[in-house]
N, CA, C and O of each residue as an XYZ file, in Angstrom:
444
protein
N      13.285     -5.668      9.942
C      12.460     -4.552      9.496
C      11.034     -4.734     10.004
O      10.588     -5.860     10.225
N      10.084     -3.259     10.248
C       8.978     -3.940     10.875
C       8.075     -3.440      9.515
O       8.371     -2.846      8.477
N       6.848     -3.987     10.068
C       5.837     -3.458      8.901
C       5.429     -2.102      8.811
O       6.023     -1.398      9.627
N       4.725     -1.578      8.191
C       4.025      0.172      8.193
C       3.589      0.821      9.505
O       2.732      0.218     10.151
N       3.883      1.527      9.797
C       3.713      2.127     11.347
C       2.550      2.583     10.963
O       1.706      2.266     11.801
N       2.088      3.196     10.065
C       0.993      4.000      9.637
C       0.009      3.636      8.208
O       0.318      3.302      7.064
N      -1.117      3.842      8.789
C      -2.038      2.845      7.629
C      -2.205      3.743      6.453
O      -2.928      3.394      5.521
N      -1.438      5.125      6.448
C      -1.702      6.207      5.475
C      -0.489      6.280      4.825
O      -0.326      7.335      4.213
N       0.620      5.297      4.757
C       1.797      5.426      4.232
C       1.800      3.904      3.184
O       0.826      3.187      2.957
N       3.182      3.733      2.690
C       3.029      2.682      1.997
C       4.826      2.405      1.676
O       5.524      3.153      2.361
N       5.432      1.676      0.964
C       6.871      1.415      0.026
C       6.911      1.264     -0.936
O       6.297      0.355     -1.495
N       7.829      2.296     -1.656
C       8.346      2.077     -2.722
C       9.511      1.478     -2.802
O      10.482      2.046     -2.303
N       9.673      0.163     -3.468
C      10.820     -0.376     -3.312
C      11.190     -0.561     -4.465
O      10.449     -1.045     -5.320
N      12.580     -0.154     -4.707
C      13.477     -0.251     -6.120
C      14.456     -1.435     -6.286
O      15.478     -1.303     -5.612
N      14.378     -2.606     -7.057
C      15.230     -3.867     -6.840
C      15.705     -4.343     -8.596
O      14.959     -4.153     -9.557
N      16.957     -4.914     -8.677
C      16.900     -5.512     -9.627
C      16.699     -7.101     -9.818
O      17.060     -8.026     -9.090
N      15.843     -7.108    -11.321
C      15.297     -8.442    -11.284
C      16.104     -9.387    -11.478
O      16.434     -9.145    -12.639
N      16.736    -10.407    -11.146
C      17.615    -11.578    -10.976
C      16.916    -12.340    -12.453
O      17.719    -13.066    -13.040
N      15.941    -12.266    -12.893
C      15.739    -13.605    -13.987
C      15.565    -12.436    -15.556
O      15.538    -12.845    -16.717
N      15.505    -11.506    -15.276
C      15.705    -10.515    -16.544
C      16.528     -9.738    -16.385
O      16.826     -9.188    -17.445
N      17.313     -9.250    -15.181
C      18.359     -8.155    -15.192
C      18.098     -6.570    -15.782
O      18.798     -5.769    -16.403
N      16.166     -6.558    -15.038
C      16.452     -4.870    -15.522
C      15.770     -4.649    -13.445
O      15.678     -5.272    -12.387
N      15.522     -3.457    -14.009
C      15.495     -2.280    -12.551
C      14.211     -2.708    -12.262
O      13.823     -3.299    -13.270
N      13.084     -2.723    -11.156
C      12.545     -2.937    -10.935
C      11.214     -2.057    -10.198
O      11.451     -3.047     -9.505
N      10.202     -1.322     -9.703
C      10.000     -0.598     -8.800
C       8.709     -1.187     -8.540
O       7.959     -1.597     -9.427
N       8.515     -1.214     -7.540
C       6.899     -1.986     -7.007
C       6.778     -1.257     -5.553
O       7.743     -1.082     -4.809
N       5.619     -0.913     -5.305
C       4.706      0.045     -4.390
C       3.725     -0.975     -3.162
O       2.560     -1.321     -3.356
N       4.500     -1.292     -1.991
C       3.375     -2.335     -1.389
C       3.543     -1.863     -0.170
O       4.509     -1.219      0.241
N       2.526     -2.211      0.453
C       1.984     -1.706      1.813
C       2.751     -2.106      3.322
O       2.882     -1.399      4.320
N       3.186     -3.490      3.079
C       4.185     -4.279      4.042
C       5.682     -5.141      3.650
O       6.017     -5.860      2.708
N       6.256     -4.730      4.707
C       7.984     -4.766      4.441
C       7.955     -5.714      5.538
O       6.999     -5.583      6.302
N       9.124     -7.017      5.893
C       9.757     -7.686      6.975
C      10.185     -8.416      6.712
O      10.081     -8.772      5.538
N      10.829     -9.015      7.467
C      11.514     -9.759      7.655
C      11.165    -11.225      6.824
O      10.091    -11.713      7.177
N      11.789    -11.873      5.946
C      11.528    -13.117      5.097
C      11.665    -14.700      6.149
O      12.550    -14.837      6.993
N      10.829    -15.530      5.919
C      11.003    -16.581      6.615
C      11.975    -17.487      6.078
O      12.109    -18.545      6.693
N      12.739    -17.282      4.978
C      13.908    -18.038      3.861
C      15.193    -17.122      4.733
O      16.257    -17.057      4.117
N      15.148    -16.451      6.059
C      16.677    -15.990      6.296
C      16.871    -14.755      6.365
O      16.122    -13.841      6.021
N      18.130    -14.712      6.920
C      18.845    -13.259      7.181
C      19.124    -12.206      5.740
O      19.260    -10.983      5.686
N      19.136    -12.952      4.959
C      19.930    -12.561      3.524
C      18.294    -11.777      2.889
O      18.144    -10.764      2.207
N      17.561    -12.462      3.292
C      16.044    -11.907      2.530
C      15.121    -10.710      3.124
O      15.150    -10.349      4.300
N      14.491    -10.287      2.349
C      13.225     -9.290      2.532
C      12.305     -9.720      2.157
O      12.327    -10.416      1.142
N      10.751     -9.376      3.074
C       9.677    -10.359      2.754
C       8.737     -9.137      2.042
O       8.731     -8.196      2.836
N       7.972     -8.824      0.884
C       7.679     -7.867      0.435
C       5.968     -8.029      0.002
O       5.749     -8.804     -0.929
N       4.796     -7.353      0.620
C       3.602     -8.287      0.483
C       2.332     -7.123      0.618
O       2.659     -6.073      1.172
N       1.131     -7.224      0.222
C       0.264     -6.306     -0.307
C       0.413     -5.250     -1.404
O       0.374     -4.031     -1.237
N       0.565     -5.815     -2.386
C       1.386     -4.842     -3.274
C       0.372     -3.706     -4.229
O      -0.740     -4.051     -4.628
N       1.019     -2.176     -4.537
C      -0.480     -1.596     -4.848
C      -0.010     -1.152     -6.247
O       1.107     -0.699     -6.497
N      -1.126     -1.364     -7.225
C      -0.785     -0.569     -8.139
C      -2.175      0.053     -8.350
O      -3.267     -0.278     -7.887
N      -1.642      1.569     -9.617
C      -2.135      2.454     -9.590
C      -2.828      2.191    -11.963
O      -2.428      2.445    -13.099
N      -4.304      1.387    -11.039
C      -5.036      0.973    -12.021
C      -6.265      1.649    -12.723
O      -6.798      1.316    -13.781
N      -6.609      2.761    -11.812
C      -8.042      3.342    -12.031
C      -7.727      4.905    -12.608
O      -8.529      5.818    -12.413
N      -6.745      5.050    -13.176
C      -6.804      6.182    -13.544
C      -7.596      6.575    -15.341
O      -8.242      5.619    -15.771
N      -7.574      7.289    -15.880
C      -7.520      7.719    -17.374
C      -6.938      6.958    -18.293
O      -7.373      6.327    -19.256
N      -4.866      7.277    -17.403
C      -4.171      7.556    -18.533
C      -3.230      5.879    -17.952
O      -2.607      5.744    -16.899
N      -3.464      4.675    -19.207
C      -2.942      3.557    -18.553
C      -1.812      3.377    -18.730
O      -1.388      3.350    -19.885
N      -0.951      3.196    -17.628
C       1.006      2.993    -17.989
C       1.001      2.143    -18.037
O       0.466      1.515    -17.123
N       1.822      1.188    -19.573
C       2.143     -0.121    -19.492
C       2.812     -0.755    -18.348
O       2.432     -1.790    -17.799
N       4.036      0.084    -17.973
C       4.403     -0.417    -17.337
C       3.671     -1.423    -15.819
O       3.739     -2.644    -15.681
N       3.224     -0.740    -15.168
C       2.409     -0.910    -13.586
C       1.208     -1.746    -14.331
O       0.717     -2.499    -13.490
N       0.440     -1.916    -15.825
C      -0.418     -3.033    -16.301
C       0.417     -4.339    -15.960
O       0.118     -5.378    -15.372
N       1.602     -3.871    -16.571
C       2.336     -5.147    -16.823
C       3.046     -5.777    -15.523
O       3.308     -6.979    -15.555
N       3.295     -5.193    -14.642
C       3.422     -5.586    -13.847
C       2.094     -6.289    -12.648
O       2.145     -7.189    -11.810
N       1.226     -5.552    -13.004
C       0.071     -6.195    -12.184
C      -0.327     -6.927    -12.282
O      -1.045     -7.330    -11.366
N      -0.175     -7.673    -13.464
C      -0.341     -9.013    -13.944
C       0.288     -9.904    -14.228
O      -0.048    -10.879    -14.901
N       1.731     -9.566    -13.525
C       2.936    -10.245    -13.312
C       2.476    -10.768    -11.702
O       2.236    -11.943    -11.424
N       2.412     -9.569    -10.687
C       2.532     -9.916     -9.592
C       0.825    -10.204     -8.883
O       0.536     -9.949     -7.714
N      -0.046    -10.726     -9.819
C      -1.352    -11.006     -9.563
C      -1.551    -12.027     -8.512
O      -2.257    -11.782     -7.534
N      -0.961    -13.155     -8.673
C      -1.538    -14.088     -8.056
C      -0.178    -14.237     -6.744
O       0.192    -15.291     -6.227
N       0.231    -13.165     -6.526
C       1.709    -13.716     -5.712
C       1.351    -12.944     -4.371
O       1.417    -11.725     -4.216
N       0.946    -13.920     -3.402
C       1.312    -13.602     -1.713
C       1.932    -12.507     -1.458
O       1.580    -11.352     -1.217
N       3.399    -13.322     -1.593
C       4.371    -11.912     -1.137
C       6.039    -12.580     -1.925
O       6.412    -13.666     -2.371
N       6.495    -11.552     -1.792
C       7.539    -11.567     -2.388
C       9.200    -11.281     -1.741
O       9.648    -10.238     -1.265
N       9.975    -12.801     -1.955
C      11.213    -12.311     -1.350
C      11.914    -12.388     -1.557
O      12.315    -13.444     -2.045
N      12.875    -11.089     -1.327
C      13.734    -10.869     -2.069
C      15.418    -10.443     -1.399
O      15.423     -9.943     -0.274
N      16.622    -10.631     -2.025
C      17.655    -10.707     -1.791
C      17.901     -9.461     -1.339
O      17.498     -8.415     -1.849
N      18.861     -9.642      0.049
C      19.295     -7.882      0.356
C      20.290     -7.186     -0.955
O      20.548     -6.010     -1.214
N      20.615     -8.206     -1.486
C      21.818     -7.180     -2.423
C      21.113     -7.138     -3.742
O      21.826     -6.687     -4.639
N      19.884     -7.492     -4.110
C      19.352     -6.857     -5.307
C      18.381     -5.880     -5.104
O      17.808     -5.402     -6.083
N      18.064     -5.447     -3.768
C      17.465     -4.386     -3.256
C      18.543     -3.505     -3.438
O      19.688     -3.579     -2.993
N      17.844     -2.387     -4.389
C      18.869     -0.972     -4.428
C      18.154     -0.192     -3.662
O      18.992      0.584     -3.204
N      16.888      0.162     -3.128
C      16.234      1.426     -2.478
C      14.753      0.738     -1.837
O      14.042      0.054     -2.573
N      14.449      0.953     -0.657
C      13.278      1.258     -0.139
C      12.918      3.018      0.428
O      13.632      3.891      0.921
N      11.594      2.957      0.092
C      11.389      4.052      0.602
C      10.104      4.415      1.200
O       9.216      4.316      0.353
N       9.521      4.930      2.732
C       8.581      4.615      2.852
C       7.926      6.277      3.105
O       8.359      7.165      3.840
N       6.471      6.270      1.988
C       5.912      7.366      1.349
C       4.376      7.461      1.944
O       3.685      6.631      2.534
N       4.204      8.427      1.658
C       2.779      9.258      2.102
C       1.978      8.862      1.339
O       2.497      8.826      0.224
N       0.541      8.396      1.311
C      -0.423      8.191     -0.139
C      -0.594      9.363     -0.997
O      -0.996      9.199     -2.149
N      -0.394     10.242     -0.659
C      -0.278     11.541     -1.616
C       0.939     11.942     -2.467
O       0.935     12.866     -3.281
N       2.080     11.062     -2.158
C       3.912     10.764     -2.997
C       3.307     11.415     -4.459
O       2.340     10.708     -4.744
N       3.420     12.109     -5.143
C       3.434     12.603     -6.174
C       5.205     12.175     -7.031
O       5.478     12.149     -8.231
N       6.124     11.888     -5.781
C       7.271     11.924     -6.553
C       8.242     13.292     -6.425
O       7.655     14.309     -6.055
N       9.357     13.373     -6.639
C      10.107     14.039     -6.149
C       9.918     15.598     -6.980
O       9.954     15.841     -8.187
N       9.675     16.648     -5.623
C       9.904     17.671     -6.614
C      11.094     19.038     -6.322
O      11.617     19.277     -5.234
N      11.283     19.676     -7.397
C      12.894     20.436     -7.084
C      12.318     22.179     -7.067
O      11.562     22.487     -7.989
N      12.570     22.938     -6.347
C      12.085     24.294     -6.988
C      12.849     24.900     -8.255
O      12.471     25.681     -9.128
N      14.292     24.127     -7.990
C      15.002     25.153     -9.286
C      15.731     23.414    -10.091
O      16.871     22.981     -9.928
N      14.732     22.843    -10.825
C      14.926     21.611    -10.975
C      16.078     21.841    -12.810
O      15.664     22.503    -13.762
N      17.041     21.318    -12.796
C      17.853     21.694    -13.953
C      17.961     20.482    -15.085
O      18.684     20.531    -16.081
N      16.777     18.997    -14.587
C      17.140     17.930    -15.540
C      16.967     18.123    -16.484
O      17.317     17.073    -17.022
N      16.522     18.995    -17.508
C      15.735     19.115    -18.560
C      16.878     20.054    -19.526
O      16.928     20.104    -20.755
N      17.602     20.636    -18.703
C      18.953     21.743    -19.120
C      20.265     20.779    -20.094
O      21.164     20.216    -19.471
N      20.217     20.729    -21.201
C      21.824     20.597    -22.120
C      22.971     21.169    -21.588
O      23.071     22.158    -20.863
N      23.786     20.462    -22.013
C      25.313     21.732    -21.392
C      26.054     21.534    -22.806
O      26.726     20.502    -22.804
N      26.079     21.862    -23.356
C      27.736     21.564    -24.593
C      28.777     22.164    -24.496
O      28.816     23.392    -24.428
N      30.111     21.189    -24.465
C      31.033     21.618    -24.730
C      31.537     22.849    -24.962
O      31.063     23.373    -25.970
N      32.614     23.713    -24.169
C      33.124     24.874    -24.983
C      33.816     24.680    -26.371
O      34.837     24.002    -26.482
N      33.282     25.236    -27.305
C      34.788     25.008    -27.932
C      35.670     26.183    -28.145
O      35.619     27.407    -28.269
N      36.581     25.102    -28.121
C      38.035     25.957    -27.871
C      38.638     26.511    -29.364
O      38.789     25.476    -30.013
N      38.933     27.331    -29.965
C      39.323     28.030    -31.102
C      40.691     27.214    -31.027
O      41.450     27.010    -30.079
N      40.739     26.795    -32.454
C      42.177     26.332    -32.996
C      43.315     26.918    -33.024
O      43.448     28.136    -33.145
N      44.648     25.737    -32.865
C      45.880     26.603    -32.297
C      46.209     27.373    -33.731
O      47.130     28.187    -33.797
């Protein structure tokens, strides 16, 4: 893998964590190749989104997880998703978006 072609883009990468077993998502600037092997991803400048208003535990808590760490590497098979985004990524949007929609059951009138 090479690093960012473009200094106006960045990764979102989605992994699960091997020492807690939940989902993972972290936002960093450079992707390649790990010096631990074929099996690894080397994952390094990592950004979080600290200066706003409104503070998400989550990305606190992580920023002070991944404070003092170089870079980070990680297994190809606990990588579920990379994705490489625009600095303006707002996140996915739908015009006729239906997540928010219930469905229930028909019910069926008794024999």
């Amino acid at each position: 893998m090479a690093s960012s072609k473009s200094k106006d883009s960045f990764y979102v990468i989605t992994y699960r964590d091997a020492e807690k077993g939940e989902v993972i998502t972290l936002k960093a600037k450079h992707i390649g190749d790990s010096s631990l092997g074929l099996s690894f991803i080397c994952v390094s400048d990592f950004i979080f989104n600290l200066d706003g208003v409104v503070v998400n535990p989550t990305e606190e808590h992580l920023s002070k997880r991944f404070e003092n760490i170089k870079s980070l590497h990680l297994g190809i098979y606990s990588v579920i998703s990379i994705e490489e985004v625009g600095l303006e990524h707002k996140g996915l949007n739908f015009k006729r978006d239906r997540s928010n929609l219930v469905f229930f059951p028909k019910e069926t009138p008794p024999n």
